[in-house]
Jmol script that loads the backbone (N, CA, C; Angstrom):
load data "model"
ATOM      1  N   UNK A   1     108.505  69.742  75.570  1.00  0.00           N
ATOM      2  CA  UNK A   1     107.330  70.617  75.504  1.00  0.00           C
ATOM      3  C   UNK A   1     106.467  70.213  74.305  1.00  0.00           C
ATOM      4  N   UNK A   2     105.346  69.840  74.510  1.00  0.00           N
ATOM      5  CA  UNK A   2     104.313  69.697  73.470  1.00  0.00           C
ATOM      6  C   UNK A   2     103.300  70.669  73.108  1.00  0.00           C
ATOM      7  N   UNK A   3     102.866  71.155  74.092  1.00  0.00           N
ATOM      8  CA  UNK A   3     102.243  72.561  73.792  1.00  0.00           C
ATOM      9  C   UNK A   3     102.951  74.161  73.586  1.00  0.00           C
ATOM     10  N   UNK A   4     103.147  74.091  72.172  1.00  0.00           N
ATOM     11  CA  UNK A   4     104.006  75.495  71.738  1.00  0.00           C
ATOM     12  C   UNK A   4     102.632  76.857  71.975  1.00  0.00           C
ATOM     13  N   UNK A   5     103.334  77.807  72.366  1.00  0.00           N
ATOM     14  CA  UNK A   5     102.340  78.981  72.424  1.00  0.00           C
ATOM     15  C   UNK A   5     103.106  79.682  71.042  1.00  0.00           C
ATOM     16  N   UNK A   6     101.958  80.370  70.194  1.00  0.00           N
ATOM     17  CA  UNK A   6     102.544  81.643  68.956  1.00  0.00           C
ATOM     18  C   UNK A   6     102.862  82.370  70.017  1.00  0.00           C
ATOM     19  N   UNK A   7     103.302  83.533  69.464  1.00  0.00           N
ATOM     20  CA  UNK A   7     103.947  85.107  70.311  1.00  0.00           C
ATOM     21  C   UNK A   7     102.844  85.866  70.083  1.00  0.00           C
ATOM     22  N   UNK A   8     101.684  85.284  69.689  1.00  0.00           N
ATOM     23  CA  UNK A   8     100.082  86.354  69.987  1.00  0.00           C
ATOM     24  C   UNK A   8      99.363  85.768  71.218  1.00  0.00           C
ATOM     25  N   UNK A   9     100.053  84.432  71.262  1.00  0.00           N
ATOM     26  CA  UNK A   9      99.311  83.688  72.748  1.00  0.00           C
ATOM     27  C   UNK A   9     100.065  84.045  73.988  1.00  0.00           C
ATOM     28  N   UNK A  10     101.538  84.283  73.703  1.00  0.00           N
ATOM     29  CA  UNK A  10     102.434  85.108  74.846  1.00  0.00           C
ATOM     30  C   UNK A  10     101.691  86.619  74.853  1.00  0.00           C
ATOM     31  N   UNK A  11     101.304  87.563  74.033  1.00  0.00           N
ATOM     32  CA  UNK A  11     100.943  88.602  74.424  1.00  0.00           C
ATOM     33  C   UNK A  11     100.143  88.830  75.048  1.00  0.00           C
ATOM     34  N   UNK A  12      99.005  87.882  74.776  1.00  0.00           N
ATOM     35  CA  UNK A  12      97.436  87.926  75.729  1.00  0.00           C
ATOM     36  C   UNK A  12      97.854  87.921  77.000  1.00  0.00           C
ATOM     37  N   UNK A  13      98.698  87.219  77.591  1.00  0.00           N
ATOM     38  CA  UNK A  13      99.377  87.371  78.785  1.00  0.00           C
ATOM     39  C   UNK A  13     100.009  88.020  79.344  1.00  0.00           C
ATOM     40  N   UNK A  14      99.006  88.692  80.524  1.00  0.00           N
ATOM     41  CA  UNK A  14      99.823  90.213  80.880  1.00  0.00           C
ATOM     42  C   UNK A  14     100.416  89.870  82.065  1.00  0.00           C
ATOM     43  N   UNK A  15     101.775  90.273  82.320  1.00  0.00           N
ATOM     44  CA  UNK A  15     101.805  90.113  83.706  1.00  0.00           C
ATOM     45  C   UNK A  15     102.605  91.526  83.888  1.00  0.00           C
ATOM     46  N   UNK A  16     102.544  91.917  84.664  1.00  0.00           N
ATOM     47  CA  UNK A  16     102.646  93.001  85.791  1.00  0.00           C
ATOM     48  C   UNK A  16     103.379  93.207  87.202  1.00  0.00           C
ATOM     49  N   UNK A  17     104.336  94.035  87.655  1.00  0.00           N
ATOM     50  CA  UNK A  17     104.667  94.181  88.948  1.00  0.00           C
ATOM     51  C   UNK A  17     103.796  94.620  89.613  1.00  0.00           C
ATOM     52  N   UNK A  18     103.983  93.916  91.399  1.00  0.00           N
ATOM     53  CA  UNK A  18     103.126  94.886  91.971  1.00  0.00           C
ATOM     54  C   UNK A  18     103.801  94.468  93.368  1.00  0.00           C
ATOM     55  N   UNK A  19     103.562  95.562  94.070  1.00  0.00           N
ATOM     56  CA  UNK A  19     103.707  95.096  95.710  1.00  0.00           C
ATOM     57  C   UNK A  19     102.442  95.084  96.377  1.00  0.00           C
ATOM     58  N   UNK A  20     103.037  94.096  97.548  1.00  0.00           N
ATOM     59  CA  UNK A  20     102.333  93.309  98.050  1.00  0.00           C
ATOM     60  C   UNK A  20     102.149  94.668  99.900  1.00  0.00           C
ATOM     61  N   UNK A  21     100.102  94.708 100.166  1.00  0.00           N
ATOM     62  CA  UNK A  21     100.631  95.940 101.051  1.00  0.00           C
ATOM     63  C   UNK A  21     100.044  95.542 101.964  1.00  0.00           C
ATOM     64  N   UNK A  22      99.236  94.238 102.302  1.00  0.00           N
ATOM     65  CA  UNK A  22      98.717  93.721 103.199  1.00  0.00           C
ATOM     66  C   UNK A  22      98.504  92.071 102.904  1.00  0.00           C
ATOM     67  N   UNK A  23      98.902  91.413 104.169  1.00  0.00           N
ATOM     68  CA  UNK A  23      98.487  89.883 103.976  1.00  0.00           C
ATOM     69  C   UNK A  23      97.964  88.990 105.342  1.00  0.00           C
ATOM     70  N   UNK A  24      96.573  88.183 105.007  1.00  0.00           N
ATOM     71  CA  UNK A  24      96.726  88.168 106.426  1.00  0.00           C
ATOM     72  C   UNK A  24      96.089  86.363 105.922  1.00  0.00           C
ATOM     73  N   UNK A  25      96.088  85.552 106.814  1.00  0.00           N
ATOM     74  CA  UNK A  25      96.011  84.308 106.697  1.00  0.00           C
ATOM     75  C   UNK A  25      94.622  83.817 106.061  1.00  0.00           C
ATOM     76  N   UNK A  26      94.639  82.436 105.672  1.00  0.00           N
ATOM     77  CA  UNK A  26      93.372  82.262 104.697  1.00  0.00           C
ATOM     78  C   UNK A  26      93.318  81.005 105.098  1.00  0.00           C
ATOM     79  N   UNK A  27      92.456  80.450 106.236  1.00  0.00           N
ATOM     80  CA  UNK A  27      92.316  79.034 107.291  1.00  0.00           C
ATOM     81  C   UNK A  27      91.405  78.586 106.570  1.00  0.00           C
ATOM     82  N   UNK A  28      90.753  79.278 105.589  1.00  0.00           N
ATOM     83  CA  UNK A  28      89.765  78.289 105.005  1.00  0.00           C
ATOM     84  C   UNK A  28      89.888  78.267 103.285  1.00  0.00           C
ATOM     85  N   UNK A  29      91.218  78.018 103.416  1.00  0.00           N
ATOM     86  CA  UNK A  29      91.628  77.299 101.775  1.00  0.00           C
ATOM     87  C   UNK A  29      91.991  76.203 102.575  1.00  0.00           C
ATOM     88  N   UNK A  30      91.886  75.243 101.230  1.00  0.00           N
ATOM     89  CA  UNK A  30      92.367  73.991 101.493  1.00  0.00           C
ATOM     90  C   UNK A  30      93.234  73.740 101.863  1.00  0.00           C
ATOM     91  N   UNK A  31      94.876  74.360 101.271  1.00  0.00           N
ATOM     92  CA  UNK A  31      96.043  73.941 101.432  1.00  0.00           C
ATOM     93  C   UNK A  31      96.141  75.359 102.320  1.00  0.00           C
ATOM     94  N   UNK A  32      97.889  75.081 102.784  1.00  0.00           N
ATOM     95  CA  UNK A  32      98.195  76.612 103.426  1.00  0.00           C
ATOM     96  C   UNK A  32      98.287  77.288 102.429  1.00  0.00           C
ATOM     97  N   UNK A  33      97.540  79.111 103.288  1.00  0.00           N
ATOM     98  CA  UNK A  33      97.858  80.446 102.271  1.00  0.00           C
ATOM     99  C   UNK A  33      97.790  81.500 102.605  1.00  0.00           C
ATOM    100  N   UNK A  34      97.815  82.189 102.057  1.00  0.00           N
ATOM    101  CA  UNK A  34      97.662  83.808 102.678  1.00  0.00           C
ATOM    102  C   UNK A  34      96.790  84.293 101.795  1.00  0.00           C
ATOM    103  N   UNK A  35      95.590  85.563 102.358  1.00  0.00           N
ATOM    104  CA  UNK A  35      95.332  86.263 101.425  1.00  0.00           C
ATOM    105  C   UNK A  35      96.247  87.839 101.376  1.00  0.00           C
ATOM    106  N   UNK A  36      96.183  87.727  99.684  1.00  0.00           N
ATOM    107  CA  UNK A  36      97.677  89.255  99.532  1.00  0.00           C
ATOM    108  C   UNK A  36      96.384  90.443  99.069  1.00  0.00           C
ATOM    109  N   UNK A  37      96.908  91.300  99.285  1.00  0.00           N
ATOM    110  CA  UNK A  37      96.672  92.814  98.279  1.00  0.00           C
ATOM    111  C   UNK A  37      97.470  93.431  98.075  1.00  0.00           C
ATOM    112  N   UNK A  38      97.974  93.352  96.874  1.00  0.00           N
ATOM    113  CA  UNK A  38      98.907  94.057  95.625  1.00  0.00           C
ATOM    114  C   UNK A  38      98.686  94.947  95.098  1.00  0.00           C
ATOM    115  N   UNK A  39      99.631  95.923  95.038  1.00  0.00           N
ATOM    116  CA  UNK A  39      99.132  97.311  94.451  1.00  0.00           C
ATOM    117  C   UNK A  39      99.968  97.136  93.125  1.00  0.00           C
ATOM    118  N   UNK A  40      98.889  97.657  92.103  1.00  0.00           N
ATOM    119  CA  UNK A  40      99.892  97.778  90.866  1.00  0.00           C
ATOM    120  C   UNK A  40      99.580  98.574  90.197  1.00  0.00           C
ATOM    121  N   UNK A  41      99.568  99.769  90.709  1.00  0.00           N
ATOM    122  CA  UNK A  41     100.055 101.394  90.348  1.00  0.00           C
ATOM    123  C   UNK A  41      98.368 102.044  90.380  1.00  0.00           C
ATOM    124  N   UNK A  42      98.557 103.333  89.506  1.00  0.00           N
ATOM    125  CA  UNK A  42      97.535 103.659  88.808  1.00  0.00           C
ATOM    126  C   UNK A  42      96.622 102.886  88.478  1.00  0.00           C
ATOM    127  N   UNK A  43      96.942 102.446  87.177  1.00  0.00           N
ATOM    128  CA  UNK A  43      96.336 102.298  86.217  1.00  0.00           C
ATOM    129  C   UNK A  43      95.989 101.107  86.328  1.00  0.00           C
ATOM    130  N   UNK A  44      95.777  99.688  87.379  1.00  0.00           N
ATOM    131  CA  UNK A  44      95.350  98.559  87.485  1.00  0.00           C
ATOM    132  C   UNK A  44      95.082  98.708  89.171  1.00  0.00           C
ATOM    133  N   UNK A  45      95.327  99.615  89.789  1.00  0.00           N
ATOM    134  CA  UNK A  45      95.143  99.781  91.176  1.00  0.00           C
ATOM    135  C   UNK A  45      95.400  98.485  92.129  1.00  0.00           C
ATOM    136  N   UNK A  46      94.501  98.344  93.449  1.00  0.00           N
ATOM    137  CA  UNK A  46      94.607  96.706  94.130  1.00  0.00           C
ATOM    138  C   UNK A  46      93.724  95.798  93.302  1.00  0.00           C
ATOM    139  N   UNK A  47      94.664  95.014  93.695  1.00  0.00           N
ATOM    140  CA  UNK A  47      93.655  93.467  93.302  1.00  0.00           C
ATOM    141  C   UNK A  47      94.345  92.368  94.627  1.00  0.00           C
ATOM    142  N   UNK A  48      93.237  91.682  95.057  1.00  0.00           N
ATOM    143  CA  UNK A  48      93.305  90.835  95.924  1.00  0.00           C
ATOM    144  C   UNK A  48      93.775  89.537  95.387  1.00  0.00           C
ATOM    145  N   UNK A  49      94.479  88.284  95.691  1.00  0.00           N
ATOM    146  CA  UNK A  49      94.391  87.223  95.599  1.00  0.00           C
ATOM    147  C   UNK A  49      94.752  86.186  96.538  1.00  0.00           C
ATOM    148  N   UNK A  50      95.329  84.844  96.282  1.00  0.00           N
ATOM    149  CA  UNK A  50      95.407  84.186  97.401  1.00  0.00           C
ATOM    150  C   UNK A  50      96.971  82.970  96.722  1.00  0.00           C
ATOM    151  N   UNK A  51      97.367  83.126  97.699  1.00  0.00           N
ATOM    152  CA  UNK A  51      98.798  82.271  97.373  1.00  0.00           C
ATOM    153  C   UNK A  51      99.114  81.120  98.381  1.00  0.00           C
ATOM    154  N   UNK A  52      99.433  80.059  97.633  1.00  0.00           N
ATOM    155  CA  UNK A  52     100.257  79.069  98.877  1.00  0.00           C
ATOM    156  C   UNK A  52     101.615  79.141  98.729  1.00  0.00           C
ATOM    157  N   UNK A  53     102.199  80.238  99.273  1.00  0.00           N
ATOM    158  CA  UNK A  53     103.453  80.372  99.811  1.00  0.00           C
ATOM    159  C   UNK A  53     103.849  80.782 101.412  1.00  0.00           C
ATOM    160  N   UNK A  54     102.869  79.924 101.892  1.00  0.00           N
ATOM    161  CA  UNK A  54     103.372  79.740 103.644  1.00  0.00           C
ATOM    162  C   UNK A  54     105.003  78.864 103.944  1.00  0.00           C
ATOM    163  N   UNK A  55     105.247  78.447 102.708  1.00  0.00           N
ATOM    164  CA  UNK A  55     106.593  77.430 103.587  1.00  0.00           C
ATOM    165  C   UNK A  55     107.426  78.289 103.520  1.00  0.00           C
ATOM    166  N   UNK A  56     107.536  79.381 102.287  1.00  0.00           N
ATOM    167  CA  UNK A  56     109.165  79.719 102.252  1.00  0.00           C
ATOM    168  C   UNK A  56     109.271  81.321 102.698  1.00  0.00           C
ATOM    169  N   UNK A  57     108.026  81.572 103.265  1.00  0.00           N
ATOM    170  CA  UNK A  57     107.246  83.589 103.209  1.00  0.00           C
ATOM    171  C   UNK A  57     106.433  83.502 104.526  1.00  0.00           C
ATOM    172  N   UNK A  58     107.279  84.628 105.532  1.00  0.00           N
ATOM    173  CA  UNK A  58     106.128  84.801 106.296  1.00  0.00           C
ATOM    174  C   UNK A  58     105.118  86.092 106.191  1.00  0.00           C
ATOM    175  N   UNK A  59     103.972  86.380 107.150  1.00  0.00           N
ATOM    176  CA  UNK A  59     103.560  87.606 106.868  1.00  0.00           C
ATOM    177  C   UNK A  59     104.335  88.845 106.481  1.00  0.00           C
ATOM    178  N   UNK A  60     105.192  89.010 107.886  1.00  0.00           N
ATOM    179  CA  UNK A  60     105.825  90.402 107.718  1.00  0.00           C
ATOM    180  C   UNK A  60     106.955  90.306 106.724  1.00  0.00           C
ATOM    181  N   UNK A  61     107.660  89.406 106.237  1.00  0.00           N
ATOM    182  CA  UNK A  61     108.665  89.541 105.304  1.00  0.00           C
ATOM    183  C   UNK A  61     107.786  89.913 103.660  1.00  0.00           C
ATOM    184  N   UNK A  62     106.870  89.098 103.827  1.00  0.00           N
ATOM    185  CA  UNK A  62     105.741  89.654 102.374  1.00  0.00           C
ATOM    186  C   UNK A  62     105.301  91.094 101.993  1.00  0.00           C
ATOM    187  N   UNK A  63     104.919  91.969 103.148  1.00  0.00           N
ATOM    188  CA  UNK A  63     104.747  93.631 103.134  1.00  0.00           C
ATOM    189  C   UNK A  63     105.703  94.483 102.360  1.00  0.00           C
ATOM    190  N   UNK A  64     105.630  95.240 101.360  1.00  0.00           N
ATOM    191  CA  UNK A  64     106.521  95.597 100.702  1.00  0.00           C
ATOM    192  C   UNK A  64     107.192  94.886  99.613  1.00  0.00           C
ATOM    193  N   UNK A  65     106.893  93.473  99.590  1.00  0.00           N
ATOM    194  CA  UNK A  65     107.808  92.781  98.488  1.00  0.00           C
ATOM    195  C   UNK A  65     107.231  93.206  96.767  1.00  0.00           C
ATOM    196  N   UNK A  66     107.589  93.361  96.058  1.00  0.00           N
ATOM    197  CA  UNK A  66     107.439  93.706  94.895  1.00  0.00           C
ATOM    198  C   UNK A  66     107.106  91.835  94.051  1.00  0.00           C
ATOM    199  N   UNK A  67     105.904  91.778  93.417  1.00  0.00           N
ATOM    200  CA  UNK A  67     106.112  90.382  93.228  1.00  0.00           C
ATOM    201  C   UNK A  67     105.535  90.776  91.390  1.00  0.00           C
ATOM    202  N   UNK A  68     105.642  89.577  90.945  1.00  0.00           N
ATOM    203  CA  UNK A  68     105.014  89.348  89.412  1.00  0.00           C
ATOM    204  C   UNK A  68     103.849  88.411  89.431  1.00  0.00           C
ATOM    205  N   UNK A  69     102.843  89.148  88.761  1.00  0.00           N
ATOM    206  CA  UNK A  69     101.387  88.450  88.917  1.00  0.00           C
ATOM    207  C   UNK A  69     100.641  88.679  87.377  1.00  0.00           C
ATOM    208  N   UNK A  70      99.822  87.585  86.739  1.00  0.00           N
ATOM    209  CA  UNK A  70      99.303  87.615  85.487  1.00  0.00           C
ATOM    210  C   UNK A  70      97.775  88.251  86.257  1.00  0.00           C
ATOM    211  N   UNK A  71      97.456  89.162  85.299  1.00  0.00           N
ATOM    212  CA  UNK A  71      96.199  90.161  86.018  1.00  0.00           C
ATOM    213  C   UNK A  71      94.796  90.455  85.017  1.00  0.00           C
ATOM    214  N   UNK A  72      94.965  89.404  83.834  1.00  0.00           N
ATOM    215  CA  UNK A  72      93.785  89.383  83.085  1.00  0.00           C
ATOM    216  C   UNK A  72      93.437  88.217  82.784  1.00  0.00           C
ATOM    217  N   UNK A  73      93.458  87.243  84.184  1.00  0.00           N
ATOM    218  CA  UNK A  73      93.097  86.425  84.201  1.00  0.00           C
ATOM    219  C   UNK A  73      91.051  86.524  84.668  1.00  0.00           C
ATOM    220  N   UNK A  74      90.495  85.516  84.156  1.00  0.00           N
ATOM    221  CA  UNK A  74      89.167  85.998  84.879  1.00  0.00           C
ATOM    222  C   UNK A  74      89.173  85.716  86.594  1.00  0.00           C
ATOM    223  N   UNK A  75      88.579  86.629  87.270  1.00  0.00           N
ATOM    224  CA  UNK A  75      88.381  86.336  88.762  1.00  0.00           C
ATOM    225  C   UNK A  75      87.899  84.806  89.484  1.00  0.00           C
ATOM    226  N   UNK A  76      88.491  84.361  90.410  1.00  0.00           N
ATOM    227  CA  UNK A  76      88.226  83.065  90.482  1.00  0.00           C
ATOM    228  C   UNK A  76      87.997  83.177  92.278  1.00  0.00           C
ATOM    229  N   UNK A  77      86.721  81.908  92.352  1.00  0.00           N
ATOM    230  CA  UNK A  77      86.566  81.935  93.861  1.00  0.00           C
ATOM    231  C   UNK A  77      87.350  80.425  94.509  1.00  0.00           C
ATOM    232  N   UNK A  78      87.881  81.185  95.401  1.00  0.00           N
ATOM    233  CA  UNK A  78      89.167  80.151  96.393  1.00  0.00           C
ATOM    234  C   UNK A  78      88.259  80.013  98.008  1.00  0.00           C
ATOM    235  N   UNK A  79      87.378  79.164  98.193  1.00  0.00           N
ATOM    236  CA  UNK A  79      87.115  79.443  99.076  1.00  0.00           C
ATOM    237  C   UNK A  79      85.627  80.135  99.663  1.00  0.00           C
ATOM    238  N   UNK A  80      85.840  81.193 100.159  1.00  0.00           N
ATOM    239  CA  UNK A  80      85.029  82.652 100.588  1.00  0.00           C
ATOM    240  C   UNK A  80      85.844  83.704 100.228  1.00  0.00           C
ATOM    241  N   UNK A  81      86.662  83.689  99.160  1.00  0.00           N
ATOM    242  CA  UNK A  81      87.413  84.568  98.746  1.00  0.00           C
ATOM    243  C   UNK A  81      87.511  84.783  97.158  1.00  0.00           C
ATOM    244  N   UNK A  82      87.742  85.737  96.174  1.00  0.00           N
ATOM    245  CA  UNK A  82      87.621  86.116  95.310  1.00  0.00           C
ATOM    246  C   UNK A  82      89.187  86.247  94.721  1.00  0.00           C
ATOM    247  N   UNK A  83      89.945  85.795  94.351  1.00  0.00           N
ATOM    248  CA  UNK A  83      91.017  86.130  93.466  1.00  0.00           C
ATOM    249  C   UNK A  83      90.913  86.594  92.433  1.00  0.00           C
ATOM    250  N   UNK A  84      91.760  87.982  92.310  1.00  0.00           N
ATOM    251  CA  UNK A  84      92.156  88.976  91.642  1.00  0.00           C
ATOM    252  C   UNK A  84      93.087  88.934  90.126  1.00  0.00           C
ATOM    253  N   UNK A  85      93.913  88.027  90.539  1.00  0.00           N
ATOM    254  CA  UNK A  85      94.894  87.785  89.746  1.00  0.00           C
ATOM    255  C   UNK A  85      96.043  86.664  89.942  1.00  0.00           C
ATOM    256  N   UNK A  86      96.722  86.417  89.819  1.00  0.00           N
ATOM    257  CA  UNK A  86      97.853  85.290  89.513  1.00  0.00           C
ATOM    258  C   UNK A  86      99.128  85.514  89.905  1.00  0.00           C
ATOM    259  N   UNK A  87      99.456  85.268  91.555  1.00  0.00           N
ATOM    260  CA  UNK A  87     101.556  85.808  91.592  1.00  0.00           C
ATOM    261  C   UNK A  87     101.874  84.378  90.997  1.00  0.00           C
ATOM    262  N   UNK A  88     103.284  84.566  90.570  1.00  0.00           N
ATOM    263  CA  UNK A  88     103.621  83.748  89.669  1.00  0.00           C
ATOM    264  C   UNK A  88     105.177  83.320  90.573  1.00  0.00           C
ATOM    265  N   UNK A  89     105.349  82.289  90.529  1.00  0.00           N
ATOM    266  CA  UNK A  89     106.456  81.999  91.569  1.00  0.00           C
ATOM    267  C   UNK A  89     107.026  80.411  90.882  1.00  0.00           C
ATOM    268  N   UNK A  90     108.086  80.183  90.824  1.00  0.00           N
ATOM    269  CA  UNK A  90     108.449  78.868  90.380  1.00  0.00           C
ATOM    270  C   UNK A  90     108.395  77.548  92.059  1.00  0.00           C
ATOM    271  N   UNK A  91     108.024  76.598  91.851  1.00  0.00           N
ATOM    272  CA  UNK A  91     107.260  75.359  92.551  1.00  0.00           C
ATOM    273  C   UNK A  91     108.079  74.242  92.491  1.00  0.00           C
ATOM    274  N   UNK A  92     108.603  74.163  93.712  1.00  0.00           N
ATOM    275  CA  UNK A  92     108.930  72.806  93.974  1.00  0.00           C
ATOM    276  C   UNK A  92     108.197  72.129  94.863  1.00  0.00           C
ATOM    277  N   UNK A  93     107.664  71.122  95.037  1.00  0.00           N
ATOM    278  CA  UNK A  93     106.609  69.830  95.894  1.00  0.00           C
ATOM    279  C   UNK A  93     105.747  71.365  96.239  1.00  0.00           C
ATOM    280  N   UNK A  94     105.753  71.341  97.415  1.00  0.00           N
ATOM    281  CA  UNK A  94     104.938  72.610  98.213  1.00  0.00           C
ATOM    282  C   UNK A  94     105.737  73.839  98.605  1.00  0.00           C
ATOM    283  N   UNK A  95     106.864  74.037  98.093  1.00  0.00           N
ATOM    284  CA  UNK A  95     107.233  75.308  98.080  1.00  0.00           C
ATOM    285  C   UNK A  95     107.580  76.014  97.070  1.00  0.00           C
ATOM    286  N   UNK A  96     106.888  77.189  96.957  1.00  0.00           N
ATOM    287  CA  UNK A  96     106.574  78.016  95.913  1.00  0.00           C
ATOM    288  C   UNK A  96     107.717  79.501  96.328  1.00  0.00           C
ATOM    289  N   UNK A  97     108.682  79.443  95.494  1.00  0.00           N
ATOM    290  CA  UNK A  97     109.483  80.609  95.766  1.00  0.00           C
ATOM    291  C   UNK A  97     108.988  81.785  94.401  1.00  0.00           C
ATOM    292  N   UNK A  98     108.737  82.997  94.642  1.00  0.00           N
ATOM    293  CA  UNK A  98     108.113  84.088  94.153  1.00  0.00           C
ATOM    294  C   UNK A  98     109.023  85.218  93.189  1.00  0.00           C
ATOM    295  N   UNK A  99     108.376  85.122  92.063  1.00  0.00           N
ATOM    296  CA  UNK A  99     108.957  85.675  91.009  1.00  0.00           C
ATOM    297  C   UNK A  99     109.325  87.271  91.290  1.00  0.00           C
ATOM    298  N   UNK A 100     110.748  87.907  91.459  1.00  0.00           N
ATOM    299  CA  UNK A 100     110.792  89.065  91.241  1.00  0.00           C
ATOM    300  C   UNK A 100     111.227  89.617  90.046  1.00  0.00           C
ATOM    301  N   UNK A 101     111.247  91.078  90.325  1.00  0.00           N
ATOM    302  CA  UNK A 101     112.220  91.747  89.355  1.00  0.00           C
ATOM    303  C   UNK A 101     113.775  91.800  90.090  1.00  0.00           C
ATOM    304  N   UNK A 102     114.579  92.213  89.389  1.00  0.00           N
ATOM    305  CA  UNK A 102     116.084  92.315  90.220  1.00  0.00           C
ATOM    306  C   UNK A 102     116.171  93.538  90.827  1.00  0.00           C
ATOM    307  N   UNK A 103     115.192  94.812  90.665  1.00  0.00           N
ATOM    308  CA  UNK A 103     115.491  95.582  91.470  1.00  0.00           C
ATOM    309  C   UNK A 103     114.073  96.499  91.443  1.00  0.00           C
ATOM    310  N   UNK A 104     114.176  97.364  92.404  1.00  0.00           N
ATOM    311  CA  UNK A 104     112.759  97.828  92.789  1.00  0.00           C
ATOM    312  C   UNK A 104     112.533  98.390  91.311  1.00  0.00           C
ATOM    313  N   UNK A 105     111.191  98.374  90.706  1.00  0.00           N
ATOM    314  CA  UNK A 105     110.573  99.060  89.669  1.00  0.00           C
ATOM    315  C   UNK A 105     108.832  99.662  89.755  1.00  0.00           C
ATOM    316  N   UNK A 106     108.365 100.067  88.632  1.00  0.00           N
ATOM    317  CA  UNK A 106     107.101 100.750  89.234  1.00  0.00           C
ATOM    318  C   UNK A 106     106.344 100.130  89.289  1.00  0.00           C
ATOM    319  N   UNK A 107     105.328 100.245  89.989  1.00  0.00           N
ATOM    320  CA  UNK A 107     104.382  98.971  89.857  1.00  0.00           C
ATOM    321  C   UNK A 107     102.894  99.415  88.773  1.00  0.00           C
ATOM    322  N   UNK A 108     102.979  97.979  88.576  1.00  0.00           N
ATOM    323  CA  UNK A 108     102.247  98.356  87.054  1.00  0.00           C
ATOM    324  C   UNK A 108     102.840  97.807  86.027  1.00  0.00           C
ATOM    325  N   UNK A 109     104.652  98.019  86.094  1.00  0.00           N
ATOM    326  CA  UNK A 109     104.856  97.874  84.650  1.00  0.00           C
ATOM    327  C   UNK A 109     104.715  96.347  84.528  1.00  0.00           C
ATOM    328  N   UNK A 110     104.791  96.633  82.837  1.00  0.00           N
ATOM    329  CA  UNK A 110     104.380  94.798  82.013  1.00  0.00           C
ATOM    330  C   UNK A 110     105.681  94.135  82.356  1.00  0.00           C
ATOM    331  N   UNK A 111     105.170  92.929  82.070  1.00  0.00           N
ATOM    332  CA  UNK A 111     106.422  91.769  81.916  1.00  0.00           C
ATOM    333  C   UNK A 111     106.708  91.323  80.618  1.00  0.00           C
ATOM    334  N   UNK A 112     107.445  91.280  79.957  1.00  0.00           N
ATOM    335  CA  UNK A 112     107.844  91.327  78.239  1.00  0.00           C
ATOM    336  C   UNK A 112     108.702  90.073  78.425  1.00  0.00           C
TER     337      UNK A 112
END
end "model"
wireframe off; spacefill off
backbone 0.3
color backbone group
């Protein structure tokens, strides 16, 4: 590792639980994807984004999943689409398996 982060550059980085409450396909990204909407509680409500995790996730297994997403990121356009925020999933070649918690929690809370 050559680029060290301080623990004030880890804090700026929020990440957040949230479940995932609708997803429906996104034919006009480049690679395969889905577009998600994640709920993450109250106090950050939905935010939309867009993921390439078609190899290892289908639609209906995604509904309900509780995932981890960085959410103060600035909004970015994918497309004809607007991303919300960042799920965070560890990547091998083209499959992206998706960061949980180990057991259901609220959505919203931080990631420390």
């Amino acid at each position: 590792m050559t680029n060290n982060l301080t623990w004030s550059d880890f804090e700026k980085v929020e990440m957040r639980v949230g479940t995932v409450i609708a997803v429906n396909d996104f034919p006009e990204a480049r690679n395969p994807a889905y577009q998600l909407v994640i709920d993450f509680g109250s106090e950050l409500g939905q935010r939309k984004t867009s993921a390439q995790i078609t190899a290892l996730y289908s639609k209906g297994e995604l509904v309900g999943k509780q995932v981890v997403a960085v959410v103060n990121f600035p909004k970015k356009q994918i497309a004809n689409f607007m991303s919300e925020c960042l799920v965070l999933g560890a990547v091998e070649g083209s499959q992206v398996t998706l960061l949980q918690t180990e057991r259901p929690v609220k959505n919203g809370l931080r990631i420390l």
